[in-house]
C-alpha positions in Angstrom: -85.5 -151.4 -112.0 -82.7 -152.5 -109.8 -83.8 -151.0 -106.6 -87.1 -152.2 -107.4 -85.6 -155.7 -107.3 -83.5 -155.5 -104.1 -86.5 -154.2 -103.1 -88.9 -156.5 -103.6 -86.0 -159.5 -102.2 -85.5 -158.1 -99.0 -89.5 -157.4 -98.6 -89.9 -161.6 -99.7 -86.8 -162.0 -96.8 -88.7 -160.1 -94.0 -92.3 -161.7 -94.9 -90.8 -165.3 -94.6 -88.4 -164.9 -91.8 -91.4 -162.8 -89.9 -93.2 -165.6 -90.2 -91.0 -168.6 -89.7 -89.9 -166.6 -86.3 -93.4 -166.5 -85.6 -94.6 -169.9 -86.3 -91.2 -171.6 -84.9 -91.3 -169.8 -81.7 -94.9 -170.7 -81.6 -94.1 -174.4 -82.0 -90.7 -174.0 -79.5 -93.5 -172.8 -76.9 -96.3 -174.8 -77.9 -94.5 -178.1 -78.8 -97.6 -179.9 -78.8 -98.9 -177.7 -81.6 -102.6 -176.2 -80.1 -101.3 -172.9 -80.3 -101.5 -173.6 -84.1 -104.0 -175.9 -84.2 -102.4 -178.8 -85.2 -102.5 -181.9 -84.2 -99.2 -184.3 -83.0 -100.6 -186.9 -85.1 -99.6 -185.3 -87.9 -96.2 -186.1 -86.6 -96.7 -190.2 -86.8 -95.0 -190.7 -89.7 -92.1 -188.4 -88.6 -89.3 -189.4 -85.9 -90.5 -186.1 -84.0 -92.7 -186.7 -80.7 -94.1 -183.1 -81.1 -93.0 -179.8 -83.0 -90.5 -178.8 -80.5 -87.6 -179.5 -82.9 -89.3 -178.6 -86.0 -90.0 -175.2 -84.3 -86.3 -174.9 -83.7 -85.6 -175.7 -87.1 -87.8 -173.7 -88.6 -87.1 -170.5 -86.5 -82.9 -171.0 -86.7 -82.5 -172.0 -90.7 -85.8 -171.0 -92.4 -86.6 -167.5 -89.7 -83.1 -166.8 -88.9 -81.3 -167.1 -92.1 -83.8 -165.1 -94.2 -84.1 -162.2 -91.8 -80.1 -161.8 -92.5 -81.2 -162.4 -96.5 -83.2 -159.2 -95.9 -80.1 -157.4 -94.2 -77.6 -158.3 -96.8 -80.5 -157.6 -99.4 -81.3 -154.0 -97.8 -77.4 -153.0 -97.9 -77.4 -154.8 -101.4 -74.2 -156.6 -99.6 -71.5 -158.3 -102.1 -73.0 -161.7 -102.6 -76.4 -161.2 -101.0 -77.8 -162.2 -103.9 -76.1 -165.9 -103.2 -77.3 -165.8 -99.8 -80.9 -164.9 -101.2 -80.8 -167.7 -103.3 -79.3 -170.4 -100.7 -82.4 -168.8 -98.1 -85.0 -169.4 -101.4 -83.7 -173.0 -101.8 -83.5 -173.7 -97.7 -87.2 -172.5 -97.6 -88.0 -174.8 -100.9 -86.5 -178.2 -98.9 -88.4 -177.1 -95.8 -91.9 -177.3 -97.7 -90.7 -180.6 -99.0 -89.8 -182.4 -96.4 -92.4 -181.0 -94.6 -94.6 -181.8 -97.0 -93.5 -185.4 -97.1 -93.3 -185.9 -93.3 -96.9 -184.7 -92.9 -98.2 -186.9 -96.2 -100.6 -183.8 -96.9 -100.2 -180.3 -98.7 -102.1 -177.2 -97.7 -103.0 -173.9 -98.6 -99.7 -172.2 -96.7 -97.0 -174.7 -98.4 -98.0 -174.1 -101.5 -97.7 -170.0 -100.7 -94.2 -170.7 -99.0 -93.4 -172.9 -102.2 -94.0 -170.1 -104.3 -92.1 -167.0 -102.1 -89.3 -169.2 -102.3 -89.0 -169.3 -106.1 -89.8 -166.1 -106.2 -87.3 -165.3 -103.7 -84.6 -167.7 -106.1 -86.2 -166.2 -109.5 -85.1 -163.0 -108.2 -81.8 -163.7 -106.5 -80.6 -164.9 -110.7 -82.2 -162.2 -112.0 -80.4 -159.7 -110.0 -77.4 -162.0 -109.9 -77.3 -161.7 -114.0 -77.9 -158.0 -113.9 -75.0 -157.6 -112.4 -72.9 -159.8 -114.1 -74.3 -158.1 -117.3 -73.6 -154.7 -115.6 -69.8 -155.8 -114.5 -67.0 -154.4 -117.1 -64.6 -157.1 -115.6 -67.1 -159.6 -116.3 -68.0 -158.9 -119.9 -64.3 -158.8 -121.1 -62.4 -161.7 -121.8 -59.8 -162.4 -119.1 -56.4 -160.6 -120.0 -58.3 -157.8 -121.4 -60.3 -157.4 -117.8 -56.5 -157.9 -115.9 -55.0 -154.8 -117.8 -58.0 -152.7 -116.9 -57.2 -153.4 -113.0 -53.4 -152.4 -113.7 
């Protein structure tokens, strides 16, 4: 059951950070948004001019950080779980703010909204096994000291 959950985190890391690489570097390029059909109007309540900065944005924290998730996720890393969970909440503000800049909600935030708390559902869930699993951690304090000696 634990591989299956490392698993399934660093599959969530790669599918986001695919495709906030994608769509960022899309926007970067395309900063007037055609590429992606949309429209720089949907910027007017924003203090962006087009979607060149929310391209870089998305592609450096969103892109960037979950595609190192998925690393640290793959090589089941000491405190990738932490990192999974900081990517899930990162991607969780994006959708908001994003979602409050734009004053609209569509079909692909509220798919982004839920791979992130799945991504952060799993991150605790493997966080707690762990903890569970950890001698040191289910001892009281001097009796986990003299096991180290």
């Amino acid at each position: 059951m634990d591989t299956l959950r490392w698993r399934l985190l660093a599959v969530l890391h790669f599918v986001i950070g695919a495709a906030a690489l994608l769509g960022g570097g899309a926007l970067v390029v395309w900063s007037n948004g055609k590429m992606l059909r949309l429209p720089v109007t949907l910027l007017a309540q924003s203090p962006f001019t087009d979607f060149l900065l929310p391209g870089v944005i998305l592609f450096g924290t969103v892109g960037v950080f979950n595609l190192i998730a998925c690393y640290l996720a793959l090589r089941r890393e000491s405190g990738a779980e932490l990192i999974s969970f900081l990517a899930g909440g990162v991607l969780l503000i994006w959708v908001g703010i994003e979602a409050v800049i734009i004053d609209a909600s569509s079909w692909l935030q509220l798919v982004s909204a839920a791979l992130a708390v799945l991504v952060v559902l799993d991150a605790i869930w493997i966080r707690r096994s762990r903890d569970a699993g950890s001698p040191a951690r289910a001892m009281p304090r001097g009796d986990a000291a003299a096991l180290r000696q």
